[in-house]
C-alpha positions in Angstrom: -2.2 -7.4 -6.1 0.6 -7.0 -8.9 -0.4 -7.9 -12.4 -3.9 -8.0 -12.5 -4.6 -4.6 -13.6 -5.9 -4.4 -16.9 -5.3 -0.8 -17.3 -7.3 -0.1 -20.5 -5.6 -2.6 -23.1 -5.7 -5.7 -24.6 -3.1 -8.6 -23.3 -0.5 -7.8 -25.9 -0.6 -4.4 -26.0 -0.6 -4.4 -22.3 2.3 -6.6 -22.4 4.1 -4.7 -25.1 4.0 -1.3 -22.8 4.9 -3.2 -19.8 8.0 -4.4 -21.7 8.9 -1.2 -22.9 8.6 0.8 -19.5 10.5 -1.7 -17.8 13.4 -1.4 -20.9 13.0 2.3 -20.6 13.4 2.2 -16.7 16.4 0.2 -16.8 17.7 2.2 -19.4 17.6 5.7 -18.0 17.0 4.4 -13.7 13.8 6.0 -13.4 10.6 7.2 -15.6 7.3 9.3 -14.7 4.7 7.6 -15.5 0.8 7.4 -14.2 0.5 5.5 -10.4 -1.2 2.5 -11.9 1.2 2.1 -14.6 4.5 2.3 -11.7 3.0 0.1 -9.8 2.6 -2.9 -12.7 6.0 -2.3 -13.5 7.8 -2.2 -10.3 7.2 -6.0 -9.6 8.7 -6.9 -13.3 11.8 -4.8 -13.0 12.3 -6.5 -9.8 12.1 -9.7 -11.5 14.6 -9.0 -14.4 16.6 -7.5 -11.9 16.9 -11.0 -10.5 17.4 -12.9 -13.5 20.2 -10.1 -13.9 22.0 -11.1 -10.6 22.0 -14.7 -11.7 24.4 -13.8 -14.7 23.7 -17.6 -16.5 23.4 -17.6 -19.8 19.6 -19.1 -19.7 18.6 -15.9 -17.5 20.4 -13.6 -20.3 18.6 -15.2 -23.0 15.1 -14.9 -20.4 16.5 -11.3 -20.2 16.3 -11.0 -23.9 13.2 -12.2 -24.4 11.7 -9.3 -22.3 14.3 -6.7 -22.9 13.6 -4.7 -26.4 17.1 -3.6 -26.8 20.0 -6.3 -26.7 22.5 -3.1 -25.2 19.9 -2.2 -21.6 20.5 -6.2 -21.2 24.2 -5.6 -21.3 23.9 -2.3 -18.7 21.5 -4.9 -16.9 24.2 -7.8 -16.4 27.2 -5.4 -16.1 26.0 -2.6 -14.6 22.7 -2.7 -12.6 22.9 -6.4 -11.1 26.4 -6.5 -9.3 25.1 -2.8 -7.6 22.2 -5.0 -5.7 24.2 -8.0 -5.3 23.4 -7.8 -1.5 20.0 -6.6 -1.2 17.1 -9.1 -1.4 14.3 -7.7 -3.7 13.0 -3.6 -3.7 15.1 -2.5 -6.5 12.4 0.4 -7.3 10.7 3.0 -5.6 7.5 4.8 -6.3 6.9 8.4 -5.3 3.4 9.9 -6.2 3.9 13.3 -8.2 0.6 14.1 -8.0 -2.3 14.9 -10.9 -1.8 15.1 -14.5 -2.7 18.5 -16.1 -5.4 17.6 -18.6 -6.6 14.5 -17.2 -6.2 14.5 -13.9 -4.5 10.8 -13.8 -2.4 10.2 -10.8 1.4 11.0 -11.4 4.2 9.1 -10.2 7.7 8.8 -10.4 9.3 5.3 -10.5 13.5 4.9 -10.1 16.4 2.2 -9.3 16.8 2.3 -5.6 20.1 3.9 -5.3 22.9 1.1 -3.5 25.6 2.9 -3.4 23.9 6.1 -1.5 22.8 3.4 0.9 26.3 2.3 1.5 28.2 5.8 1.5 25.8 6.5 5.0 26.6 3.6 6.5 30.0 4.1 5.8 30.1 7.7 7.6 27.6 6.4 10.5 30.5 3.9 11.5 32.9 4.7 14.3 30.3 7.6 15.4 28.0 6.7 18.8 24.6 6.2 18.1 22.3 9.2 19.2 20.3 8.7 21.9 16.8 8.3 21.7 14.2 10.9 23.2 11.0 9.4 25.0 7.9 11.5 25.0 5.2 10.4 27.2 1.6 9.3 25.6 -2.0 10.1 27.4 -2.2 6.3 28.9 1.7 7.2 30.8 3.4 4.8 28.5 6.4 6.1 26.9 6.9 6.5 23.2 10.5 6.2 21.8 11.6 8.4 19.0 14.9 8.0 17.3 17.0 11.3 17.2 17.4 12.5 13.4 21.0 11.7 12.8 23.0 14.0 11.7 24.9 14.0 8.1 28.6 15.6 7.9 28.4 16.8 4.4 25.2 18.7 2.7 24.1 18.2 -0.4 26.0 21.1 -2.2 29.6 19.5 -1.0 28.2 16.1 -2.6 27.4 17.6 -6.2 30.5 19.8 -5.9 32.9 16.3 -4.7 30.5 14.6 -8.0 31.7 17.6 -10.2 35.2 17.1 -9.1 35.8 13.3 -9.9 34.5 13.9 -13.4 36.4 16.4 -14.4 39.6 14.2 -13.1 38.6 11.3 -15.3 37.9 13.5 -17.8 41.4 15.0 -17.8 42.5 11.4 -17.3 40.6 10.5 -20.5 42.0 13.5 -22.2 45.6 12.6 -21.2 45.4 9.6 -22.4 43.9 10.6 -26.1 46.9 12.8 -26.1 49.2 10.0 -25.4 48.1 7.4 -28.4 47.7 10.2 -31.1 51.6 10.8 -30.0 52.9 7.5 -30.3 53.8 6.3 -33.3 51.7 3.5 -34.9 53.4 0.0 -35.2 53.7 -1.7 -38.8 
């Protein structure tokens, strides 16, 4: 059960470290921490993540109150909240990296569930026929349905190198535009 792990602190140093992971996680959308440690602060980013997609006043200032810096509750209200505006809940994922050299404590890796990703596929899956599902037979005779894997038009590469692309145009764009206000001449 979330938050009754005690993990080795008093209350308000426990507190204090929860606050500053979750600060942390929202600031830089994921953090490698130890298992026990990812899986206390999944449930509060959650919650701040909530407050967040409320966008009142009274959940800013709750925001603030558990937030350490007044600019990852900005990123929180502008940024973060409107991208999960239509999922319900499970804004992190865990994955477990494993042992710690040294101690041997259990690794894991906790991040922002990614929306947009989410989106992009089913945006490609539409207009395309669903692939049929194969049917493998058990020991009892029943059948067992598998999915097919579905199949994805672009690899990986093509998505850095169409990532690499649009950032160099708006970094032109930027750079375009620098070049236009240092040529204008400033009003009096």
């Amino acid at each position: 059960m979330p938050g009754t792990r005690k993990l080795g602190r008093t209350t308000d140093h426990r507190r204090a470290m929860l606050r500053g992971l979750v600060t942390y996680l929202l600031e830089n959308g994921q953090i490698e921490t130890t298992l026990t440690r990812a899986k206390e602060v999944a449930p509060l980013a959650d919650k701040v993540i909530t407050l967040g997609k409320k966008n009142t006043l009274a959940a800013r200032r709750m925001a603030m109150a558990f937030i350490t810096k007044e600019d990852v509750v900005k990123k929180l209200f502008d940024i973060i909240a409107p991208k999960y505006e239509n999922r319900v809940g499970g804004y992190t994922q865990i994955y477990k990296l494993g042992p710690r050299r040294g101690d041997a404590a259990e690794m894991a890796l906790i991040r922002l569930v990614e929306e947009e990703v989410e989106e992009e596929k089913k945006k490609s899956t539409k207009g395309k026929k669903p692939a049929k599902a194969k049917s493998t037979s058990t020991k009892r005779g029943s059948a067992k349905i598998e999915p097919a894997p579905e199949k994805t038009e672009k690899t990986d590469e093509a998505e850095k190198a169409e990532k690499v692309e649009e950032t160099t145009e708006k970094a032109a764009e930027t750079v375009e535009k620098a070049a236009e206000t240092a040529d204008a001449p400033a009003a009096e």
